[in-house]
OpenMM code with the backbone's topology and positions (N, CA, C; nanometers):
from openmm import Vec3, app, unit

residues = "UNK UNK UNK UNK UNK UNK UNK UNK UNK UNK UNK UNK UNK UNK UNK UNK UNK UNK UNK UNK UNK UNK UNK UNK UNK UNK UNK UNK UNK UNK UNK UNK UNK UNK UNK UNK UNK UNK UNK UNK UNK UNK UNK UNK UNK UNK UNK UNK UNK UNK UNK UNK UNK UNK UNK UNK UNK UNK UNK UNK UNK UNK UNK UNK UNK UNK UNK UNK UNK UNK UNK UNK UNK UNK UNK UNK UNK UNK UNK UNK UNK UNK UNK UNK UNK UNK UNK UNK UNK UNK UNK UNK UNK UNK UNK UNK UNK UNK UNK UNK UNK UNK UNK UNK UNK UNK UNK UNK UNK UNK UNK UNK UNK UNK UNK UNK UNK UNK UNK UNK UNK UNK UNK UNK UNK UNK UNK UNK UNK UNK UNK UNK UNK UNK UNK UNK UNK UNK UNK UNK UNK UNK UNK UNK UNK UNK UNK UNK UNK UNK UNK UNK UNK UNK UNK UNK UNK UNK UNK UNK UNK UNK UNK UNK UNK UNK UNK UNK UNK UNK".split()
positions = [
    Vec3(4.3151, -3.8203, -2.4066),
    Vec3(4.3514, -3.8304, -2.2684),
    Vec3(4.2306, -3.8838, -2.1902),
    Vec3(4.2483, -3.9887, -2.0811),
    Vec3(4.1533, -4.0312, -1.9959),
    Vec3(4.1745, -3.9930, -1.8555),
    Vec3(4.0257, -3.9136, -1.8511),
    Vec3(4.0365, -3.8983, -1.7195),
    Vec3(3.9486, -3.9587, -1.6552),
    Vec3(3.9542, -4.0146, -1.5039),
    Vec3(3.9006, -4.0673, -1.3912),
    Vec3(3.8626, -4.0243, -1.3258),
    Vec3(3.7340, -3.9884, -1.2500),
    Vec3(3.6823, -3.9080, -1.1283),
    Vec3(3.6214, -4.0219, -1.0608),
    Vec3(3.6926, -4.0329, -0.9563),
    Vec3(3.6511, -4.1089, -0.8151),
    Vec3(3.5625, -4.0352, -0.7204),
    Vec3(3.4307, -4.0761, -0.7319),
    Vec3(3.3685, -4.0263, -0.6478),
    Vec3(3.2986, -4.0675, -0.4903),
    Vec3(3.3082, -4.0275, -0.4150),
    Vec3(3.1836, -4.0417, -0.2908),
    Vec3(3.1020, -4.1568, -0.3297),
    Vec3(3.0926, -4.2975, -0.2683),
    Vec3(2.9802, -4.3907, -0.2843),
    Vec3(2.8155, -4.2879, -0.3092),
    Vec3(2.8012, -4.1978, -0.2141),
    Vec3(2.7046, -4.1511, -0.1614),
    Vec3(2.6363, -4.0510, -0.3176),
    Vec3(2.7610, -3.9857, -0.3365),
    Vec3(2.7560, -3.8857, -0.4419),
    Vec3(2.7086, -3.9670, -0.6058),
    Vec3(2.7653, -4.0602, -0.6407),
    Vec3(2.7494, -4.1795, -0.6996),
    Vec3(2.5843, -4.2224, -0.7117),
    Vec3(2.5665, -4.2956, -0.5858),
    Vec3(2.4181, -4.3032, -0.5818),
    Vec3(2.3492, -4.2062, -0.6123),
    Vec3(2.3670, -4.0946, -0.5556),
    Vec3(2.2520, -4.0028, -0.6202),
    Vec3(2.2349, -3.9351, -0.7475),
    Vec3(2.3619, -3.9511, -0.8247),
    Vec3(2.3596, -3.9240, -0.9156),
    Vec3(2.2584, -4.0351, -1.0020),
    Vec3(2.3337, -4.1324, -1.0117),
    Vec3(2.2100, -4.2689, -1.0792),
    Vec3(2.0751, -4.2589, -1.0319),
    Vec3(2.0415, -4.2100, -0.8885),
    Vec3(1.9070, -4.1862, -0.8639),
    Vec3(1.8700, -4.1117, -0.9644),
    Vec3(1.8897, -3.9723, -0.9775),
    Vec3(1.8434, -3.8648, -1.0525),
    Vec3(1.8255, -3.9031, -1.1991),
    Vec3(1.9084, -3.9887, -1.2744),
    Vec3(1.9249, -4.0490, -1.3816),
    Vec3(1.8156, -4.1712, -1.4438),
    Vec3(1.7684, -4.2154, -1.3283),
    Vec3(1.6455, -4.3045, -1.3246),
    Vec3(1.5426, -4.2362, -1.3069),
    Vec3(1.5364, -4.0864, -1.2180),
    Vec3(1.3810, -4.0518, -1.2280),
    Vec3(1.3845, -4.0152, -1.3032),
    Vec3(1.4897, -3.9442, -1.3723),
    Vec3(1.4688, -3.8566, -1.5249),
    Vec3(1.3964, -3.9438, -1.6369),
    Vec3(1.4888, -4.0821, -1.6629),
    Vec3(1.4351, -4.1619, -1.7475),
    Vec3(1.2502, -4.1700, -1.7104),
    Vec3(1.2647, -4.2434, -1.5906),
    Vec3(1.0963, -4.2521, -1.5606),
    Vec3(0.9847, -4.1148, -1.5636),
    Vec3(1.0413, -3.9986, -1.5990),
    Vec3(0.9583, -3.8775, -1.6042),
    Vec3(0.9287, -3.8959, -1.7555),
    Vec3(1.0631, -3.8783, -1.8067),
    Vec3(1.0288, -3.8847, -1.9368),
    Vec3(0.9758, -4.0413, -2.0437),
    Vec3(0.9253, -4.0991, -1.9944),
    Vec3(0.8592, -4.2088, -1.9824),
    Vec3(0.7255, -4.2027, -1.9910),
    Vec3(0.7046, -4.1245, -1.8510),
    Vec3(0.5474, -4.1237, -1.8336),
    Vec3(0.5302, -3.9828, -1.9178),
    Vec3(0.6116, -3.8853, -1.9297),
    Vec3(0.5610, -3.7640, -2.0113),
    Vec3(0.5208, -3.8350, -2.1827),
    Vec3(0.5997, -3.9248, -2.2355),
    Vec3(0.5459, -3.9512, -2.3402),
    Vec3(0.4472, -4.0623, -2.3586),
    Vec3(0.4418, -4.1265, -2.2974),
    Vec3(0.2889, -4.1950, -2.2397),
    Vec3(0.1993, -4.1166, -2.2534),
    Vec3(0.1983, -3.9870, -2.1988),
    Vec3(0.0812, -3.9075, -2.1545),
    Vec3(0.0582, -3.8629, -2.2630),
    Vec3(0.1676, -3.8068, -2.3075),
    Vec3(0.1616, -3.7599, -2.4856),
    Vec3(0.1284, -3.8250, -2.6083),
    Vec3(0.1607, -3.9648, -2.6018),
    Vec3(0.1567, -4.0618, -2.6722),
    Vec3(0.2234, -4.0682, -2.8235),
    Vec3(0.3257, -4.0106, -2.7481),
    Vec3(0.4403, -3.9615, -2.8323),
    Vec3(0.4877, -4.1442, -2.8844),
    Vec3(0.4870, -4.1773, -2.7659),
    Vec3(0.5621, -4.3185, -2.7995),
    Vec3(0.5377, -4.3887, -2.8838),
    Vec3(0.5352, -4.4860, -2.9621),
    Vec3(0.4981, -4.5279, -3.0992),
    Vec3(0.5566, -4.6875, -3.1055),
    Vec3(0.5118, -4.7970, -3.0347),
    Vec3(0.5542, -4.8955, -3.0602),
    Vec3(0.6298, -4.9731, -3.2020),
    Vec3(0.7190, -4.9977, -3.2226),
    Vec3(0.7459, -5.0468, -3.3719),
    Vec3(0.7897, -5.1929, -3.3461),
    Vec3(0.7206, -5.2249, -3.2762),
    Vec3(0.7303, -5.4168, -3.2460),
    Vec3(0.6560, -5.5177, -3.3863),
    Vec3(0.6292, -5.4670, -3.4445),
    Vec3(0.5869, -5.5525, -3.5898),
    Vec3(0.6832, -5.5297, -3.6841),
    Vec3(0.7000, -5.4169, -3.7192),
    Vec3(0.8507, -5.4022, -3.7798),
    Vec3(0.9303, -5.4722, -3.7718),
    Vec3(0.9816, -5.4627, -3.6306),
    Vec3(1.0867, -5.5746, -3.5777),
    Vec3(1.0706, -5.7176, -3.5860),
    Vec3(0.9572, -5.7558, -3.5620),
    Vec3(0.9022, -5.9149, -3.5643),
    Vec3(0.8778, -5.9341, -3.7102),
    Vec3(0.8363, -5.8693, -3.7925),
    Vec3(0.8481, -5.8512, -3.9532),
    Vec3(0.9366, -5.8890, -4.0073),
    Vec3(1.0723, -5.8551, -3.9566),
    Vec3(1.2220, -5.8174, -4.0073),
    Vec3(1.2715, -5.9790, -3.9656),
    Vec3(1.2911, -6.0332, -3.8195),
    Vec3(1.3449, -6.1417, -3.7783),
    Vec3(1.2389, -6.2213, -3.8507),
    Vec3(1.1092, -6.2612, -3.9268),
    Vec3(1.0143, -6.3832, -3.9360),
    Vec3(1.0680, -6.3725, -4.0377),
    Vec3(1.0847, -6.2809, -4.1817),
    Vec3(1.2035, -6.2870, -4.2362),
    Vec3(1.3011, -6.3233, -4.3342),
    Vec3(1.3793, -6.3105, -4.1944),
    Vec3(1.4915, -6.3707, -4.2053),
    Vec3(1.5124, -6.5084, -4.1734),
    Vec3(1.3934, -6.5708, -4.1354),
    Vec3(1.4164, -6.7056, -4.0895),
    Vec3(1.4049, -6.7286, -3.9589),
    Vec3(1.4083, -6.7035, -3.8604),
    Vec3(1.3816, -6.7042, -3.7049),
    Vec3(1.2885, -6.7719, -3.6825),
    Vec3(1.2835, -6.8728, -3.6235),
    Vec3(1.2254, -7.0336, -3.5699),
    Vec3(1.0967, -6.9769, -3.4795),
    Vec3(1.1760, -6.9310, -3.4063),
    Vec3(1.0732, -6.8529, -3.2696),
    Vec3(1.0998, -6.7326, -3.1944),
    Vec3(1.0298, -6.6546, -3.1805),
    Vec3(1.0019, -6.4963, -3.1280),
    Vec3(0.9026, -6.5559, -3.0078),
    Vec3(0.9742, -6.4638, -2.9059),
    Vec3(0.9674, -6.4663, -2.7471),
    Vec3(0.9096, -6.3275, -2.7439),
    Vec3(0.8049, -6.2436, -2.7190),
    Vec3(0.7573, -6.1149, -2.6991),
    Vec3(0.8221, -6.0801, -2.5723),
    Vec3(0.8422, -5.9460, -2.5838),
    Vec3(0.9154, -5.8695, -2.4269),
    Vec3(0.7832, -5.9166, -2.3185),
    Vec3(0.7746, -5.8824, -2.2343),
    Vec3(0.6166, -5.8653, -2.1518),
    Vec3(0.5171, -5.7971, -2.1530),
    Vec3(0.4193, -5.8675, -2.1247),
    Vec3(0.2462, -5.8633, -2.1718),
    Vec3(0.2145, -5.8501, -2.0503),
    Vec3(0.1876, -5.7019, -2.0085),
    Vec3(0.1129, -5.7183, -1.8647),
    Vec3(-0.0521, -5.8008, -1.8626),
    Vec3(-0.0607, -5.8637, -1.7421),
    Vec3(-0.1801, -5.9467, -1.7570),
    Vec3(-0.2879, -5.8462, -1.6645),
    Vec3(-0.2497, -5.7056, -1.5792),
    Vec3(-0.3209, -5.6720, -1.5145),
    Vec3(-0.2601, -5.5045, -1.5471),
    Vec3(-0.3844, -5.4020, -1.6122),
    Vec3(-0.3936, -5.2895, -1.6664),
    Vec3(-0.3196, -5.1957, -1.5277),
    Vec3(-0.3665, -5.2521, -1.4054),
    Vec3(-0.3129, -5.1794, -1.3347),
    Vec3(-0.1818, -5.1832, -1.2141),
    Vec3(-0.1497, -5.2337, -1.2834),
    Vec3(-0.0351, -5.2794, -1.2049),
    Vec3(0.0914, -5.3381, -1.3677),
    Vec3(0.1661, -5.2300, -1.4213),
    Vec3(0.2600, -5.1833, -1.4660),
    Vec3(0.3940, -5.1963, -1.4260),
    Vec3(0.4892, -5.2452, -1.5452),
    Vec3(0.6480, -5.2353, -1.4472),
    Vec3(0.6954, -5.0993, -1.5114),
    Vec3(0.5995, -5.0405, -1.6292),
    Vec3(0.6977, -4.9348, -1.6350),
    Vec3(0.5999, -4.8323, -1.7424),
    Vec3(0.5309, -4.7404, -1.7629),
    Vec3(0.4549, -4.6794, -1.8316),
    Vec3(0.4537, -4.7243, -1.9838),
    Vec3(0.3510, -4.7422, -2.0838),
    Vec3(0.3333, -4.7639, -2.1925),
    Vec3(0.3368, -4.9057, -2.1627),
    Vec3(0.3367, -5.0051, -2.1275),
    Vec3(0.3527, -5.1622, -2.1089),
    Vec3(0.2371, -5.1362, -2.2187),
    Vec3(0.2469, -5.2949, -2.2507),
    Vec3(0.1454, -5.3389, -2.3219),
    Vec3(0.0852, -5.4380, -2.2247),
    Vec3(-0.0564, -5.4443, -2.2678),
    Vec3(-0.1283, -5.5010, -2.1765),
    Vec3(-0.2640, -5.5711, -2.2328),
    Vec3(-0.2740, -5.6916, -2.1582),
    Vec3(-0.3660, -5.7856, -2.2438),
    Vec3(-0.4776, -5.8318, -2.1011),
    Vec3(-0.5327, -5.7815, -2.0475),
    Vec3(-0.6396, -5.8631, -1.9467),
    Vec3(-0.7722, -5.8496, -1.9573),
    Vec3(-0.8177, -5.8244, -2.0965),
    Vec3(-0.9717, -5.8681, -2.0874),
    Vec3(-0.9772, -5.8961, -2.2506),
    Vec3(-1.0767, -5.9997, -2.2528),
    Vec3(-1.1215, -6.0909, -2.4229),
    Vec3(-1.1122, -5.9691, -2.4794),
    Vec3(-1.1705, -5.8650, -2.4832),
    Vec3(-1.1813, -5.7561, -2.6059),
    Vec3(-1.0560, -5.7524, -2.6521),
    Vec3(-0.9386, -5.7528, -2.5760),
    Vec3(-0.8380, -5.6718, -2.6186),
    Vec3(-0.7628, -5.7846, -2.7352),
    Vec3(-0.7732, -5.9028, -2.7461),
    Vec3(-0.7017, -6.0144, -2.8077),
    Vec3(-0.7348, -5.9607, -2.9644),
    Vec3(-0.7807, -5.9228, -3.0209),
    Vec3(-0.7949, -5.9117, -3.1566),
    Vec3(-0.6918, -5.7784, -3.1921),
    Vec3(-0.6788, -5.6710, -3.0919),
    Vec3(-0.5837, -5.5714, -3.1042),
    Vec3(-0.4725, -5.6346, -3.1149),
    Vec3(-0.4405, -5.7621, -3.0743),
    Vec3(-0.2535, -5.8219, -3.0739),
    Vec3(-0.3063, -5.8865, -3.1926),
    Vec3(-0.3445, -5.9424, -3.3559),
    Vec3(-0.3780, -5.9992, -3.4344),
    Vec3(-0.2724, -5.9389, -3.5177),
    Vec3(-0.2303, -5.8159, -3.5634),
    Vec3(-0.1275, -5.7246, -3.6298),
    Vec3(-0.0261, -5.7951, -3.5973),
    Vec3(0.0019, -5.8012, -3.4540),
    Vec3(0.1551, -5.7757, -3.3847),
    Vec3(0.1897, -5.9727, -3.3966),
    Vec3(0.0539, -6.0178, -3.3912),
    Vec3(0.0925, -6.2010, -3.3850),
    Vec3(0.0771, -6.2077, -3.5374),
    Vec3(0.0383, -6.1742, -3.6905),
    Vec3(0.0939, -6.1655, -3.8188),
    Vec3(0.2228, -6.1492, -3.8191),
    Vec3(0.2763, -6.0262, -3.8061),
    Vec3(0.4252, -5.9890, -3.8215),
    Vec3(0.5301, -6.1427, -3.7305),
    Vec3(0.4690, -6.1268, -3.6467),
    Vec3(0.5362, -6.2362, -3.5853),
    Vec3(0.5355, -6.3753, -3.6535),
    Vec3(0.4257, -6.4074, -3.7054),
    Vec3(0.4288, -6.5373, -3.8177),
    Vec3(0.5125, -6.5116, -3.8965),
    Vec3(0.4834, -6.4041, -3.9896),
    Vec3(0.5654, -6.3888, -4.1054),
    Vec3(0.4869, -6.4432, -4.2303),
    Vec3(0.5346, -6.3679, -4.3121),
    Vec3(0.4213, -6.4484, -4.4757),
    Vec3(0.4417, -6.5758, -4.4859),
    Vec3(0.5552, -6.6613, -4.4168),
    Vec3(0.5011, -6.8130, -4.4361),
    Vec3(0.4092, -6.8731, -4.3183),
    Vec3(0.3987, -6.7679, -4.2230),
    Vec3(0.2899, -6.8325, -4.1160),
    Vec3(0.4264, -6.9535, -4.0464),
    Vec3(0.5549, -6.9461, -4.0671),
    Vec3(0.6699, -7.0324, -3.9745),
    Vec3(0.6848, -7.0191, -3.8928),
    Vec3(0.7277, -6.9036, -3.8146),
    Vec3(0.7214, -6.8402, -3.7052),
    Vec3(0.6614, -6.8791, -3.6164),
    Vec3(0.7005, -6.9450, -3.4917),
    Vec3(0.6107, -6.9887, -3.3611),
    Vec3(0.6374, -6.8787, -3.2648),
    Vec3(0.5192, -6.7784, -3.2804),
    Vec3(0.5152, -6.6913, -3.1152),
    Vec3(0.4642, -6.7526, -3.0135),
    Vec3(0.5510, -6.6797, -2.9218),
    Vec3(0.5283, -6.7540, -2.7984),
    Vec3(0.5062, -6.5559, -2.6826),
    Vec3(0.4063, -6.5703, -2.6251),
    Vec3(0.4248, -6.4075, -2.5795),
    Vec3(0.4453, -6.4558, -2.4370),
    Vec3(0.5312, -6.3794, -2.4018),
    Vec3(0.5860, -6.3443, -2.2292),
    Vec3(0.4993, -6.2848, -2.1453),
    Vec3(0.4127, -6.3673, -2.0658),
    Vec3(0.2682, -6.2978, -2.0068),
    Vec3(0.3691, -6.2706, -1.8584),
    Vec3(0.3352, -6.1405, -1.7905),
    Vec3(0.3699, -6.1232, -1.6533),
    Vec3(0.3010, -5.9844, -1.5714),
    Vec3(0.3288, -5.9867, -1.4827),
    Vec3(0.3149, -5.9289, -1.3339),
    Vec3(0.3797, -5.8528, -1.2792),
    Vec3(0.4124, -5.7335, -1.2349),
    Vec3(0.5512, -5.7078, -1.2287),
    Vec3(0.5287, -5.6962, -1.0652),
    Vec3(0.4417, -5.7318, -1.0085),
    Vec3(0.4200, -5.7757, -0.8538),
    Vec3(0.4907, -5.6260, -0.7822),
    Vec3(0.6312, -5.6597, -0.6856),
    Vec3(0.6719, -5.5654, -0.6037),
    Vec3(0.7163, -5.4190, -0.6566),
    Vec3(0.7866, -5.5004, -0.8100),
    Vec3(0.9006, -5.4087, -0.8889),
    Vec3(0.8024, -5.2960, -1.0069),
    Vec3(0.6627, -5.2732, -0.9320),
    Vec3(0.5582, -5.1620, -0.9905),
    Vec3(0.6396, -5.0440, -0.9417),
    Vec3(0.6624, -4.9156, -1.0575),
    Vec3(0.7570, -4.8095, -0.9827),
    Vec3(0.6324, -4.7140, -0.9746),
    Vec3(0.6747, -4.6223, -0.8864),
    Vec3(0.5596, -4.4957, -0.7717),
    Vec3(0.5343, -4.4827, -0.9270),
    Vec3(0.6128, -4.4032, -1.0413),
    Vec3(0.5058, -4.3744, -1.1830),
    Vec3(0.4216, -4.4355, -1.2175),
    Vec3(0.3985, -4.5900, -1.1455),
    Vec3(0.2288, -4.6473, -1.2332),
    Vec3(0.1447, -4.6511, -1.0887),
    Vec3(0.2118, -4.6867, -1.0247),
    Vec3(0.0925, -4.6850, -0.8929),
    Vec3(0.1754, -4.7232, -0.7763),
    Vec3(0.1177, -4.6283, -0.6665),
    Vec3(0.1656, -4.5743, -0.5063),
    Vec3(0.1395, -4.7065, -0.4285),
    Vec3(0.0636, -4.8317, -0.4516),
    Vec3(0.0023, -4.9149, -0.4069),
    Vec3(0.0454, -5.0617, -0.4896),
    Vec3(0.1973, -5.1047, -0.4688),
    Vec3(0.2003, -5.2229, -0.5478),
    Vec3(0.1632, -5.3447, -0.4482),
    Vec3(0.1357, -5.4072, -0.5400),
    Vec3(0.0630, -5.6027, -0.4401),
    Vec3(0.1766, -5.6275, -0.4995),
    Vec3(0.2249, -5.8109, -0.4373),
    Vec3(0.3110, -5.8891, -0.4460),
    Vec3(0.2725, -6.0522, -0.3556),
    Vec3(0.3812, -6.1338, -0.3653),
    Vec3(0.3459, -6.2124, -0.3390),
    Vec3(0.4213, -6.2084, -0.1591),
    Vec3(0.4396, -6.0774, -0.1075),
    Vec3(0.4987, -6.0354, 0.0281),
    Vec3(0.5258, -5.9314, -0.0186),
    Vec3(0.5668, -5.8757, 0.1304),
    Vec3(0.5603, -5.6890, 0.1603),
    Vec3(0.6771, -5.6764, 0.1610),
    Vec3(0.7664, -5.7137, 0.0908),
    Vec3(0.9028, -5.6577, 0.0730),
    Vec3(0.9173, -5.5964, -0.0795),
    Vec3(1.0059, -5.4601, -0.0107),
    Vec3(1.0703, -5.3461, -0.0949),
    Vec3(1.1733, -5.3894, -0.1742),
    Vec3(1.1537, -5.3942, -0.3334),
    Vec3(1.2633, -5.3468, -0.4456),
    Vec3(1.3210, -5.2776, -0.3510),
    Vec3(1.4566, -5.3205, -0.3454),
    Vec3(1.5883, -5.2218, -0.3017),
    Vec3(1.6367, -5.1830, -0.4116),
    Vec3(1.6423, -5.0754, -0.5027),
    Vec3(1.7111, -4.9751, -0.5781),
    Vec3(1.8424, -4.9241, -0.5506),
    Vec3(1.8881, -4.9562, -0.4787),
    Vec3(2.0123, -4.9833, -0.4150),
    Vec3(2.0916, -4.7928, -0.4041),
    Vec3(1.9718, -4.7181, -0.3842),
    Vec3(1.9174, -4.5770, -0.3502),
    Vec3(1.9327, -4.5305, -0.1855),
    Vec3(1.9601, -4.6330, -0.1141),
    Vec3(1.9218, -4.6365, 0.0262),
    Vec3(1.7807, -4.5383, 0.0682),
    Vec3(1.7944, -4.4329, 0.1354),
    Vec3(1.6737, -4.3674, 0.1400),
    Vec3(1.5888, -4.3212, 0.0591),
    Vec3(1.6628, -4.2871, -0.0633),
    Vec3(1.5895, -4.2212, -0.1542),
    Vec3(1.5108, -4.3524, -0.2262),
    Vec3(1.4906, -4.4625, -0.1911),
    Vec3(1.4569, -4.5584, -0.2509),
    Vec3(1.2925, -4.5182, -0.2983),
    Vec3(1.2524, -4.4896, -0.1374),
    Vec3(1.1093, -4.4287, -0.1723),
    Vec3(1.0640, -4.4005, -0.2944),
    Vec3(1.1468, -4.2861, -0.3207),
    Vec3(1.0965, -4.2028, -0.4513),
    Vec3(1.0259, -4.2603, -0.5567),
    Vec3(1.1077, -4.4478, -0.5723),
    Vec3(1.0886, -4.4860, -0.6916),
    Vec3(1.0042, -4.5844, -0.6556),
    Vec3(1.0028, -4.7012, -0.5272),
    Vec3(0.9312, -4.8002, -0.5336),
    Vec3(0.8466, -4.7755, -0.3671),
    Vec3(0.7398, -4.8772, -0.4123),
    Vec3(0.7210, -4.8230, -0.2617),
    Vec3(0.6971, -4.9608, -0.2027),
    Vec3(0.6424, -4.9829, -0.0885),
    Vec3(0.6407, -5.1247, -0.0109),
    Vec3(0.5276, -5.2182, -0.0628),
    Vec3(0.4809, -5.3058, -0.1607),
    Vec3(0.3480, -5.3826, -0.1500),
    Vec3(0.3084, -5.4202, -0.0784),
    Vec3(0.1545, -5.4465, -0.0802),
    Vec3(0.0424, -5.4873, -0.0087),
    Vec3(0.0566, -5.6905, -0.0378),
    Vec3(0.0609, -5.7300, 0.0428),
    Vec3(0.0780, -5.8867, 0.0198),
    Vec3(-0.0780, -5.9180, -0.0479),
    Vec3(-0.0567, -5.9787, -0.1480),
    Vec3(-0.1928, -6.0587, -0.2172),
    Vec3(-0.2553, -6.1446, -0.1434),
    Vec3(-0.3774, -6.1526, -0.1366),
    Vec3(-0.4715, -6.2073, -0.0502),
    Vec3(-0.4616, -6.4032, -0.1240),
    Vec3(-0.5414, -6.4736, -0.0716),
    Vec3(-0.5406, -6.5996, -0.1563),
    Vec3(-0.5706, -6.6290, -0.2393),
    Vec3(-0.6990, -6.5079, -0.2120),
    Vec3(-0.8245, -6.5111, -0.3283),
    Vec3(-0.7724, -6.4080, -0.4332),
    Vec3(-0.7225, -6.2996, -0.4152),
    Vec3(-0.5982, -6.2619, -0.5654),
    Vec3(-0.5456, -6.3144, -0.6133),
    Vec3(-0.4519, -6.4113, -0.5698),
    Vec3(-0.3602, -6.4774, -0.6250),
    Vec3(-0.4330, -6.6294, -0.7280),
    Vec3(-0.5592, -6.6727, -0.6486),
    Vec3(-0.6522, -6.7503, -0.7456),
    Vec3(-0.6717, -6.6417, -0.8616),
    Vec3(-0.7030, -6.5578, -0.8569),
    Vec3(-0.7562, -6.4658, -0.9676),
    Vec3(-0.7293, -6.4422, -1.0674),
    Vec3(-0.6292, -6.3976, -1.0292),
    Vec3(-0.4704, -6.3690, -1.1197),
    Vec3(-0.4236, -6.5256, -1.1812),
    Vec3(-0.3824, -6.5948, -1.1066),
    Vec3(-0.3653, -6.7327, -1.1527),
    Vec3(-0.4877, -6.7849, -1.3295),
    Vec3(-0.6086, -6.7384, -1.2684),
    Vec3(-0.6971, -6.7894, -1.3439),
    Vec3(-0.7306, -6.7014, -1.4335),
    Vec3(-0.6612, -6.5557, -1.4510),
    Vec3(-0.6380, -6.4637, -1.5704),
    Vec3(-0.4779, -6.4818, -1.6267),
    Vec3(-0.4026, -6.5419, -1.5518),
    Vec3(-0.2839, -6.5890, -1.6635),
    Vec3(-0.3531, -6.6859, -1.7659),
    Vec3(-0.4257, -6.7825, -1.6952),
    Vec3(-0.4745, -6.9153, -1.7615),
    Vec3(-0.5216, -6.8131, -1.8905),
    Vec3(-0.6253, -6.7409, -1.8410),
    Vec3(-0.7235, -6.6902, -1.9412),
    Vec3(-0.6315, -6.6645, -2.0953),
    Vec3(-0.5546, -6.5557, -2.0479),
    Vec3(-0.4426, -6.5013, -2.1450),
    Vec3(-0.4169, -6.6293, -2.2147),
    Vec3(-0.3380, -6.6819, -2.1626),
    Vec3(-0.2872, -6.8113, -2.2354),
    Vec3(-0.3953, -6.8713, -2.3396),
    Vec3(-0.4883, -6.9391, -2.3029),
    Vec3(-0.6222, -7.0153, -2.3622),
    Vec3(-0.6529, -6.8922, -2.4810),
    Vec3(-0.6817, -6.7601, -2.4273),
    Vec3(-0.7753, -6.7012, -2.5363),
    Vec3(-0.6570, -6.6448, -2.6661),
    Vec3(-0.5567, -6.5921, -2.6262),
    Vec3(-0.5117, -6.5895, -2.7341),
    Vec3(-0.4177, -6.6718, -2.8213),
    Vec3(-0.4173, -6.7931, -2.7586),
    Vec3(-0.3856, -6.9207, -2.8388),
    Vec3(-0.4923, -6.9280, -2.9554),
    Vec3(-0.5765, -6.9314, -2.8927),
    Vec3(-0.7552, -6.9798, -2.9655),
    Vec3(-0.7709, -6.8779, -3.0533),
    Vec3(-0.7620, -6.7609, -3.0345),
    Vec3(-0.8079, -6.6618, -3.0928),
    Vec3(-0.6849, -6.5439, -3.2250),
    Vec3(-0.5786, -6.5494, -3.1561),
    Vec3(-0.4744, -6.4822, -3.2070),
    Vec3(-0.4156, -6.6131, -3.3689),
    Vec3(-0.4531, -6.6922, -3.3103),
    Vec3(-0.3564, -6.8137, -3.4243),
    Vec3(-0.4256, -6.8710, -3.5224),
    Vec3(-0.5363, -6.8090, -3.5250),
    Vec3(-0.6382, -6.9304, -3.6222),
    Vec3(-0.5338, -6.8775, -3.7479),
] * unit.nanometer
topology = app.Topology()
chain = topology.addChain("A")
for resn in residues:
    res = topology.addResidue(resn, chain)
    for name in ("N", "CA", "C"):
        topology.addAtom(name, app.Element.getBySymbol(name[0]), res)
């Protein structure tokens, strides 16, 4: 038997609110714990393979502090490029066929209050979570990037790009 419960727009929303901070608590609780356990070589292991031309990586934060969602992986200084050397193998695959390509980004406005109270962007407009008031909870308003950030940043995407081309692929 199927049943239907029509609810309150209002009642609705808050339910999905509650459902998203939960996820994002338990997020950052295993972050903290480090319970979490990436198995992204496995996976890139499994598709190189089987034959798969090219592997697209999820996102590579380019800036440690500024997160779209706890545990990101994150690549913004030379030291760290030899730690992705594992994860860009699996991705070759034992014939070395495999062309990775990694998804470098920013997550600018859409930083949630769990990584930081203070997101930059490229303007001061609010992720609508579509939460109405309770939006707060989860995102908060960014600080517009200055010119000279946005050079910065610009010239640490570059970086990313250049060093672990050079360095990840020999």
């Amino acid at each position: 038997m199927l049943v239907l419960v029509f609810m309150d727009s209002s009642v609705a929303c808050l339910l999905a609110f509650l459902a998203c901070l939960l996820a994002c608590l338990l997020a950052c609780l295993l972050a903290l714990l480090r319970l979490y356990v990436p198995v992204r070589g496995i996976r890139y292991q499994r598709w190189a393979a089987g034959g798969v031309g090219i592997s697209i990586t999820g996102n590579v934060m380019v800036d440690g502090r500024y997160l779209e969602a706890p545990g990101n992986v994150v690549l913004d200084h030379v030291d760290q490029v030899e730690h992705f050397r594992p994860w860009a193998d699996a991705i070759h695959g034992p014939t070395r066929s495999t062309l990775a390509i990694m998804q470098i980004s920013h997550p600018g406005r859409q930083c949630p209050v769990s990584v930081t109270t203070q997101p930059v962007g490229p303007s001061a407009l609010t992720v609508d979570m579509g939460f109405g008031p309770l939006n707060w909870l989860l995102m908060r308003k960014p600080r517009t990037l200055t010119e000279l950030e946005v050079r910065v940043w610009k010239r640490g995407c570059v970086w990313v790009c250049m060093g672990v081309s050079e360095r990840v692929s020999e």
